[in-house]
BANU-126988 format. One line per field, with one value per residue (C-alpha): residue number from 1; y, x, z. Coordinates in nm, 3 decimals. Example, Ala and Ser with C-alpha at 12.3 -4.5 7.8 and 13.67 -1.06 7.14 Angstrom:
BANU-126988
num = c(1/2)
Y = c(-0.450/-0.106)
X = c(1.230/1.367)
Z = c(0.780/0.714)
end
This chain:
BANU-126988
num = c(1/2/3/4/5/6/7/8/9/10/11/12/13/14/15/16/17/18/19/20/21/22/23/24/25/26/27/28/29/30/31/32/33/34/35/36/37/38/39/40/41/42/43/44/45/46/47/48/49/50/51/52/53/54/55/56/57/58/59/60/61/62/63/64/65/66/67/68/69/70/71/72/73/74/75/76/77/78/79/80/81/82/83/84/85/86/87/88/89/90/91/92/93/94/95/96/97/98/99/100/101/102/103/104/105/106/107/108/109/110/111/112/113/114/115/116/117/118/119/120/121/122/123/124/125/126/127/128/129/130/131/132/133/134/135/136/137/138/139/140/141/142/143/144/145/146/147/148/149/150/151/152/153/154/155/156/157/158/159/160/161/162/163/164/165/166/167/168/169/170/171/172/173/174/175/176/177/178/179/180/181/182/183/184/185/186/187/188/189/190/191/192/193/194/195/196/197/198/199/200/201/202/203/204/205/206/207/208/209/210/211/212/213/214/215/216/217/218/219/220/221/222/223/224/225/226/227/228/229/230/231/232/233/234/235/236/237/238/239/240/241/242/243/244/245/246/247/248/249/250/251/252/253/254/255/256/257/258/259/260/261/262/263/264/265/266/267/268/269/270/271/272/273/274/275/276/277/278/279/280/281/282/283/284/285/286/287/288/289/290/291/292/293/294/295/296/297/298/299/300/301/302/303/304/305/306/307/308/309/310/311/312/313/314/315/316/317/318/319/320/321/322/323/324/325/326/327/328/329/330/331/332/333/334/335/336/337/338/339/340/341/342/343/344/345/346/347/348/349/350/351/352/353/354/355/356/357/358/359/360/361/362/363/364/365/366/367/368/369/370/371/372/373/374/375/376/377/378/379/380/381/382/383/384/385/386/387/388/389/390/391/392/393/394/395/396/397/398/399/400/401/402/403/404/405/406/407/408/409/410/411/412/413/414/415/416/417/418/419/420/421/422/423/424/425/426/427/428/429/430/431/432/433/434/435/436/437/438/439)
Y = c(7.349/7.036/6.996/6.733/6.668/6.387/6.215/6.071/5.789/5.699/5.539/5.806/6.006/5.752/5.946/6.264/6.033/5.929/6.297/6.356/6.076/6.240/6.603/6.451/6.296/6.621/6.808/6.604/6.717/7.075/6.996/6.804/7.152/7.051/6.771/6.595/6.414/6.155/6.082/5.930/5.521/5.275/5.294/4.963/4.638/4.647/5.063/5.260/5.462/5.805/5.773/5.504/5.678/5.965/5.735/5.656/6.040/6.023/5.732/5.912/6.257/6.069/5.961/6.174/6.481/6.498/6.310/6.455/6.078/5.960/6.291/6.292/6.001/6.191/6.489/6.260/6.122/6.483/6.648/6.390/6.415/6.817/6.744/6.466/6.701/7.007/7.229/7.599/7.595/7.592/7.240/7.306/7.553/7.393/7.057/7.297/7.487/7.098/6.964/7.281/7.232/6.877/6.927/7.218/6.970/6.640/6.501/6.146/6.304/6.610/6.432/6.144/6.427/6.615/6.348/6.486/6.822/6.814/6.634/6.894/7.172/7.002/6.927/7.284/7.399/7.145/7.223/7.567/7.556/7.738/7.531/7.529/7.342/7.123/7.223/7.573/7.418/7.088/7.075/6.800/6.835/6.790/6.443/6.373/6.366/6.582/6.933/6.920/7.276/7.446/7.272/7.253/7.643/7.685/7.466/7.648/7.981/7.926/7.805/8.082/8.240/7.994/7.810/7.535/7.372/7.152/7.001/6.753/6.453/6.281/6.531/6.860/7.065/6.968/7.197/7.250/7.425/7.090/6.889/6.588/6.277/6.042/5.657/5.552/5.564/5.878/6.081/5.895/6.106/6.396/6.427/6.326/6.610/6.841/6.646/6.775/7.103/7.241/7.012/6.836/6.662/6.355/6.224/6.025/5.818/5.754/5.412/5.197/4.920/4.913/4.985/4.689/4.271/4.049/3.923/3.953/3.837/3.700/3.449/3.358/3.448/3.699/3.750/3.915/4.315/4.533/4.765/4.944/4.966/5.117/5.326/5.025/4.796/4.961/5.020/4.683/4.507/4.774/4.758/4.367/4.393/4.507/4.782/4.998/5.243/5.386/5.322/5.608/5.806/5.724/5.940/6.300/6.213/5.957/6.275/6.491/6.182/6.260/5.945/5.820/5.640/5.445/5.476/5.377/5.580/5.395/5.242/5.593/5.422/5.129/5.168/5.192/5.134/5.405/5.408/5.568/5.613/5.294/5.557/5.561/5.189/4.955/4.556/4.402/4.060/3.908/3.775/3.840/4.115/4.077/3.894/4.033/3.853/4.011/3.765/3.788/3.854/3.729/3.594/3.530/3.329/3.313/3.098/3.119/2.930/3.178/3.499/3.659/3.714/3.885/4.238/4.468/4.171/4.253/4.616/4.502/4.277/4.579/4.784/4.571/4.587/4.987/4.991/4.815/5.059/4.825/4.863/4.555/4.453/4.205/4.028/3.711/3.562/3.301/3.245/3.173/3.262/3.526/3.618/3.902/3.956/4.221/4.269/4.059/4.403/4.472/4.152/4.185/4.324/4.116/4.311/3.991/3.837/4.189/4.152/3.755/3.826/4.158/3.980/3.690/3.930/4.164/3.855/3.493/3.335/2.946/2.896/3.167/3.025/3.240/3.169/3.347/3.342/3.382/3.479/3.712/3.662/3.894/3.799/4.141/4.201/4.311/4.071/3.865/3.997/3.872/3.563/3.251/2.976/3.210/3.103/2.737/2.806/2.933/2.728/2.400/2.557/2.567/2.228/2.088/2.271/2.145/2.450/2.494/2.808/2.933/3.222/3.355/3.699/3.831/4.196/4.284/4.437/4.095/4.299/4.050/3.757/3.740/3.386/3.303/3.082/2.938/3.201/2.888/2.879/3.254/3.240/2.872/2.989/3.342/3.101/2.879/3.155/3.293/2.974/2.913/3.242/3.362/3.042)
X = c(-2.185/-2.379/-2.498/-2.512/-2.770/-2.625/-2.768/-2.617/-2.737/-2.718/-2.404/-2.252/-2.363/-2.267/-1.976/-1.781/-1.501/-1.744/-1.830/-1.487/-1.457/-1.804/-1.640/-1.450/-1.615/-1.869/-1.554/-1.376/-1.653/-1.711/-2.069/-2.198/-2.351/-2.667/-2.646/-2.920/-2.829/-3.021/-3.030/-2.680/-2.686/-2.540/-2.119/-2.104/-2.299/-2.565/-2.531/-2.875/-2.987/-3.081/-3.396/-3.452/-3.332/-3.572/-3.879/-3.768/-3.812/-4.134/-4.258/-4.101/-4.285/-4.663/-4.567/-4.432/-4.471/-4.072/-3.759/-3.513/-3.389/-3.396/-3.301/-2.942/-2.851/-2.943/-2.749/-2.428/-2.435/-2.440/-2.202/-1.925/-1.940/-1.921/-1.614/-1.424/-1.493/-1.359/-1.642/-1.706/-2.042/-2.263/-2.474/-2.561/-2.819/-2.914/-2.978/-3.133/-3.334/-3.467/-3.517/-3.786/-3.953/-4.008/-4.178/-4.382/-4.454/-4.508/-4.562/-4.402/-4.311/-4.163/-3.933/-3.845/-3.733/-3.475/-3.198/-3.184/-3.283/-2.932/-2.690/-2.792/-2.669/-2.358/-2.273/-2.364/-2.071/-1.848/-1.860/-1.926/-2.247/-2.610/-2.834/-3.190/-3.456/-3.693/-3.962/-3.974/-3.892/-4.106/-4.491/-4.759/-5.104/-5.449/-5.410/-5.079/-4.915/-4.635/-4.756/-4.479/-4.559/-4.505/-4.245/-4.003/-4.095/-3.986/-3.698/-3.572/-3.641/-3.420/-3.133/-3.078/-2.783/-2.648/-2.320/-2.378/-2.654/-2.750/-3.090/-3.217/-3.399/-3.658/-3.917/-4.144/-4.471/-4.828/-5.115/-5.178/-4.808/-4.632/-4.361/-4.476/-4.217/-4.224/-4.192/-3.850/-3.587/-3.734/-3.453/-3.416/-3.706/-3.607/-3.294/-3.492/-3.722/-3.451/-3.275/-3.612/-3.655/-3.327/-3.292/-2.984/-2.842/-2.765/-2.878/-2.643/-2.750/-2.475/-2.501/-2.294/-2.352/-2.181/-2.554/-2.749/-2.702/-2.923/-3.032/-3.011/-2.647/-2.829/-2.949/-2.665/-2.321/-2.106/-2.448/-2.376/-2.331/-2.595/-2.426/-2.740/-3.121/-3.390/-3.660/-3.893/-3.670/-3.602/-3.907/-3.997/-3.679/-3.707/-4.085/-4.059/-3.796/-3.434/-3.381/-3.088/-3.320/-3.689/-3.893/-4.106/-3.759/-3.807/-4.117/-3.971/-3.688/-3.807/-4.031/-3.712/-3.568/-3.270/-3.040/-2.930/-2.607/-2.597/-2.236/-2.064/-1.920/-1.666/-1.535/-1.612/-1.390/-1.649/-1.857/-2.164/-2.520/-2.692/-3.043/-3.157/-3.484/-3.546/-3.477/-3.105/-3.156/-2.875/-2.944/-2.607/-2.711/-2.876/-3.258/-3.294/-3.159/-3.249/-3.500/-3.646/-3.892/-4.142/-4.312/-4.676/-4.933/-5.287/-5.474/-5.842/-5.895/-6.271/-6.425/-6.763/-6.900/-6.974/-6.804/-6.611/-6.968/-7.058/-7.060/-6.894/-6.812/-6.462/-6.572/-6.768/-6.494/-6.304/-6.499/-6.537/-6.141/-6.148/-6.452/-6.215/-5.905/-5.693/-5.452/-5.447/-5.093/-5.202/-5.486/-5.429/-5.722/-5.884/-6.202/-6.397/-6.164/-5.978/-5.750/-5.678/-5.353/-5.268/-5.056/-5.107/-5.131/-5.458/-5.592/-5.504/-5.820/-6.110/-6.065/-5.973/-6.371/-6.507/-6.382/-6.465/-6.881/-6.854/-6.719/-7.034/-7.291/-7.157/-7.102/-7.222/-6.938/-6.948/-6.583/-6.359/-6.050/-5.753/-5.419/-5.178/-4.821/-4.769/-4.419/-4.434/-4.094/-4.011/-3.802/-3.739/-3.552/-3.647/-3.446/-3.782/-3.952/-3.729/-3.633/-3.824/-3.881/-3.800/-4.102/-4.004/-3.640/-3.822/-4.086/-3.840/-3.588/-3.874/-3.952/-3.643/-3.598/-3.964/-4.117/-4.465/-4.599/-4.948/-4.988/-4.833/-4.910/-4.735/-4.769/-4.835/-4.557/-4.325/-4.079/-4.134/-4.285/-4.442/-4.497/-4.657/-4.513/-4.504/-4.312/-4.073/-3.961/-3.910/-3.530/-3.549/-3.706/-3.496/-3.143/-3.284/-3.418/-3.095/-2.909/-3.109/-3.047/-2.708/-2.496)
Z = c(-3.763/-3.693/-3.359/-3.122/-2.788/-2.586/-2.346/-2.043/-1.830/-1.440/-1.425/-1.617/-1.356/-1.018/-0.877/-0.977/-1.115/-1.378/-1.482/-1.566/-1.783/-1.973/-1.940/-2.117/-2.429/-2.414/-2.508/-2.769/-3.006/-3.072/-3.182/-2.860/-2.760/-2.538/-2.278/-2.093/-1.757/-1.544/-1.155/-1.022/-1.052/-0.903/-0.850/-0.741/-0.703/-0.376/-0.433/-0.454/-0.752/-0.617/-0.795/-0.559/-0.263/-0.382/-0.397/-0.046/0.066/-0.068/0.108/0.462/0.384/0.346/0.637/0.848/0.690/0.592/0.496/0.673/0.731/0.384/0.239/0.450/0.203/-0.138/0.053/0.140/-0.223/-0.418/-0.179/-0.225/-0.585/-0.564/-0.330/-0.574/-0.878/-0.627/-0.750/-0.694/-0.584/-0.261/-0.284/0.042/-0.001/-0.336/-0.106/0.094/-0.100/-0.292/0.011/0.097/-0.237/-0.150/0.175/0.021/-0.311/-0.159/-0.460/-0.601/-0.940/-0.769/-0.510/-0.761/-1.023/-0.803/-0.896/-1.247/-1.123/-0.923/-1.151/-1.402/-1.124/-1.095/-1.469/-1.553/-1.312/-1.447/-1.783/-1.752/-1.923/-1.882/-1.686/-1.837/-1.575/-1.772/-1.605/-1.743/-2.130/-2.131/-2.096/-2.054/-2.216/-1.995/-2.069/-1.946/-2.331/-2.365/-2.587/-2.853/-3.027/-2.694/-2.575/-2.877/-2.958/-2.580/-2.580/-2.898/-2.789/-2.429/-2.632/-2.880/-2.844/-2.545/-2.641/-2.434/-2.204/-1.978/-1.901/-1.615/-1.767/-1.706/-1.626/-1.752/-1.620/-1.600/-1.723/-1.337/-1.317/-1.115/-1.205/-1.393/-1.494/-1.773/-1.667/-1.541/-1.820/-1.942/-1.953/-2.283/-2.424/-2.279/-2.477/-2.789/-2.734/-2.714/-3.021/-3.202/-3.054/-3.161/-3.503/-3.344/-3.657/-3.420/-3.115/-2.891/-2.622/-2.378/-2.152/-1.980/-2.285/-2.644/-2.856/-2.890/-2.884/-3.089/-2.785/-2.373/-2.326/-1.968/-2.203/-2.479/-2.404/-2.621/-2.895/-3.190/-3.151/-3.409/-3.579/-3.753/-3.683/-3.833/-3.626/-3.703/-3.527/-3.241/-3.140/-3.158/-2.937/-2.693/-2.663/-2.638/-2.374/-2.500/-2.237/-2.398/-2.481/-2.362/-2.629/-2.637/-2.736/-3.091/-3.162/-3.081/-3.345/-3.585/-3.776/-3.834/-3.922/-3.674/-3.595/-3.255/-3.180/-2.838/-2.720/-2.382/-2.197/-2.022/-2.414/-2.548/-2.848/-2.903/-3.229/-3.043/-3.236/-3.490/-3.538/-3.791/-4.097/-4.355/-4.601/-4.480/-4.377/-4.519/-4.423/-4.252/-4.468/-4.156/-4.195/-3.851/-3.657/-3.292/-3.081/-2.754/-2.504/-2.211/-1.973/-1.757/-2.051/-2.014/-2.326/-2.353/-2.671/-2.818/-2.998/-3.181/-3.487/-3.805/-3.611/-3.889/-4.089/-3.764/-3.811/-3.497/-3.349/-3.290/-3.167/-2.931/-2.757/-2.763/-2.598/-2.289/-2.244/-2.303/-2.016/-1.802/-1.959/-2.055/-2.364/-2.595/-2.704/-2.999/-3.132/-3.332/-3.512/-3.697/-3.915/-3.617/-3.343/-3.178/-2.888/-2.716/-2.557/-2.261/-1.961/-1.699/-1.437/-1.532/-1.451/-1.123/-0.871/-1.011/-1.360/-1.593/-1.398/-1.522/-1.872/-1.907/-1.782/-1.981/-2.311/-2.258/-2.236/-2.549/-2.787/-2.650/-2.744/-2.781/-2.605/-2.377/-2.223/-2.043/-2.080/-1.840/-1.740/-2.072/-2.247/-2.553/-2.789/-3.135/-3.366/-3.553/-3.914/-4.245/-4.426/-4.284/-4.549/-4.837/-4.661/-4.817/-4.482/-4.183/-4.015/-4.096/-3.958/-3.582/-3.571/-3.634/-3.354/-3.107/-3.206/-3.155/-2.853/-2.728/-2.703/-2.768/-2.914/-2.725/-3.017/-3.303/-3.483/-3.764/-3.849/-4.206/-4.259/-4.228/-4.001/-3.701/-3.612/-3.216/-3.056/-2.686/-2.491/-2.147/-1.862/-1.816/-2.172/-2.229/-2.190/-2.426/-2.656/-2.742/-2.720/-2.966/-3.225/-3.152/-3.261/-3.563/-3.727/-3.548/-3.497)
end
């Protein structure tokens, strides 16, 4: 029988009402044998996420030493959804027992991992299911990366034989035997490292939204719902911005060329969006399929007369950001002219001064200029590719919307095309792609 890891999000999680609705789906499909869970979420607007809550123990234990005060709240939260699903199980000593590891711990990826850690309890009972902790199953290299060869060997070793199981997201052990976390949202990768692991022959992602938009529906109302992606292009809307998904999820999955569907659970009903490899990868007809936008990059552009005949040169700008460890994100160029283009977070703390007198003394360039507040907007598709006067159709729509592109980079590929623009005209600038190719 094919099986099935699903993964289910915070709100899925908010209250024990909720869980019964995913009880639910879990059992309408035979195959949906191994189930990954995040923290609670919010159940209603101005409600805290319990990750949030934890972060707040955290901040109480440096300094006090413990969070009894901030704990009670976690406490209240997972005993009332024990009581509304009329569990039999004692999560007062698992509170209890969590809340000793945490004082013991005192660590920020410890505390902040115990919401997953106990809505994994508490599905386990629910469904009946073995609970496997992630902790024991998922391991992080010396350099923080996650070791895939031990952990899918371990992963598939604890599930043979089990009929069902349930892991907490979101988290996995460090070479120094703690509990380390991903970045929030990563209970996404979790459940596509289990996906892997046990050779899932689908991977379904479980949210509170329909699968993806072609764009923010913040920004255009009703957008057009995507039916099919390709690895490729989720990575790039959900790098660039389009938060259905982490995008670090992809990699675990995208080598066993195992497909994820993003489904809602409350319109379990809803088609929902697969994702899945180009070589399965049938175009909808659109030239575009989506369009995503992140704001506060910095750019330095250079200028210097006769640079591309000057060998290393672009090595040895490169080297003054990795001094300063900061990740590029693009790097547009001309003949005689380049820009670099990073977060604006690491030029915060004198760092962006640092780079500027580092990049003079490594090159002597004839101009360097910074941009900042700048807006970063893909338009992703591969019908791009085939498509004669795309760039003529978003280049005129910025026009006419007066928007003025700072960059533009276009990978070699032809699956997207990036421009910069001003912060202000991020959310411009996405409705009028939008309208070009959509409307």
């Amino acid at each position: 029988m094919a099986l099935k890891v699903c993964k289910f999000g915070g709100t899925s999680m908010a209250d024990g009402n909720v869980m019964k609705s995913v009880k639910k789906i879990i059992l309408s499909d035979p195959s949906r044998k191994y189930i990954v869970v995040s923290a609670p979420g919010k159940r209603f607007s101005g409600d805290i996420k319990v990750t949030d809550l934890l972060y707040a123990c955290y901040d109480e234990l440096k300094r006090t030493g413990n969070c009894l005060s901030s704990f009670a709240k976690v406490r209240t939260r997972f005993e009332g959804i024990v009581r509304e699903l009329n569990l039999d199980m004692d999560m007062t000593a698992i509170l209890d027992e969590t809340y000793r590891r945490m004082t013991e711990e005192q660590t920020e990826d410890f505390t902040a991992s115990r919401g997953e850690y106990l809505a994994a309890r508490v599905m386990a009972v629910l469904l009946g299911a073995t609970f496997i902790d992630s902790e024991d199953v998922i391991f992080f290299s010396e350099n923080g990366r996650l070791n895939s060869e031990k952990t899918f060997r371990c992963i598939a070793r604890a599930v043979e034989g089990l009929d069902m199981v349930v892991f907490p997201g979101f988290y996995g052990r460090d070479v120094h035997n703690k509990v380390k976390t991903f970045s929030r949202g990563g209970s996404d990768i979790t459940g596509a490292i289990v996906a892997r692991a046990v050779n899932a022959s689908m991977y379904e992602n479980w949210t509170d939204v329909s699968g993806f938009l072609a764009c923010d529906p913040r920004i255009v109302d009703n957008p057009r719902h995507i039916k099919t992606l390709s690895y490729k292009e989720l990575f790039e809307l959900s790098y660039m911005g389009a938060n259905v998904l982490h995008a670090d999820s992809i990699y675990p999955v995208r080598r066993a060329n195992i497909p994820i569907v993003i489904k809602n659970t409350f319109r379990p009903e809803d088609e929902g969006t697969s994702i899945i490899p180009m070589s399965q990868y049938k175009p909808e007809g659109n030239v575009v399929t989506g369009i995503a936008g992140k704001k506060n990059f910095t750019v330095i552009l250079i200028e210097k007369t006769h640079m591309n005949s000057e060998v290393g040169f672009v090595r040895r700008v490169l080297s003054v950001l990795e001094r300063e460890n900061i990740p590029i994100e693009h790097i547009p160029s001309g003949i005689d002219t380049m820009s670099v283009v990073f977060d604006s977070k690491y030029a915060e703390d004198y760092r962006l001064e640092k780079v500027i007198e580092g990049i003079k003394n490594e090159v002597e360039p004839d101009v360097i200029r910074v941009m900042e507040n700048v807006a970063l907007i893909a338009t992703v598709g591969h019908g791009m590719s085939s498509s004669i006067g795309t760039s003529a159709r978003l280049f005129k729509a910025m026009a006419q919307a007066n928007i003025n592109a700072k960059l533009i980079d276009q990978g070699s590929s032809e699956l997207n095309i990036i421009v910069g623009v001003k912060n202000e005209d991020c959310e411009k600038c996405i409705s009028a792609i939008y309208h070009e190719f959509f409307s």
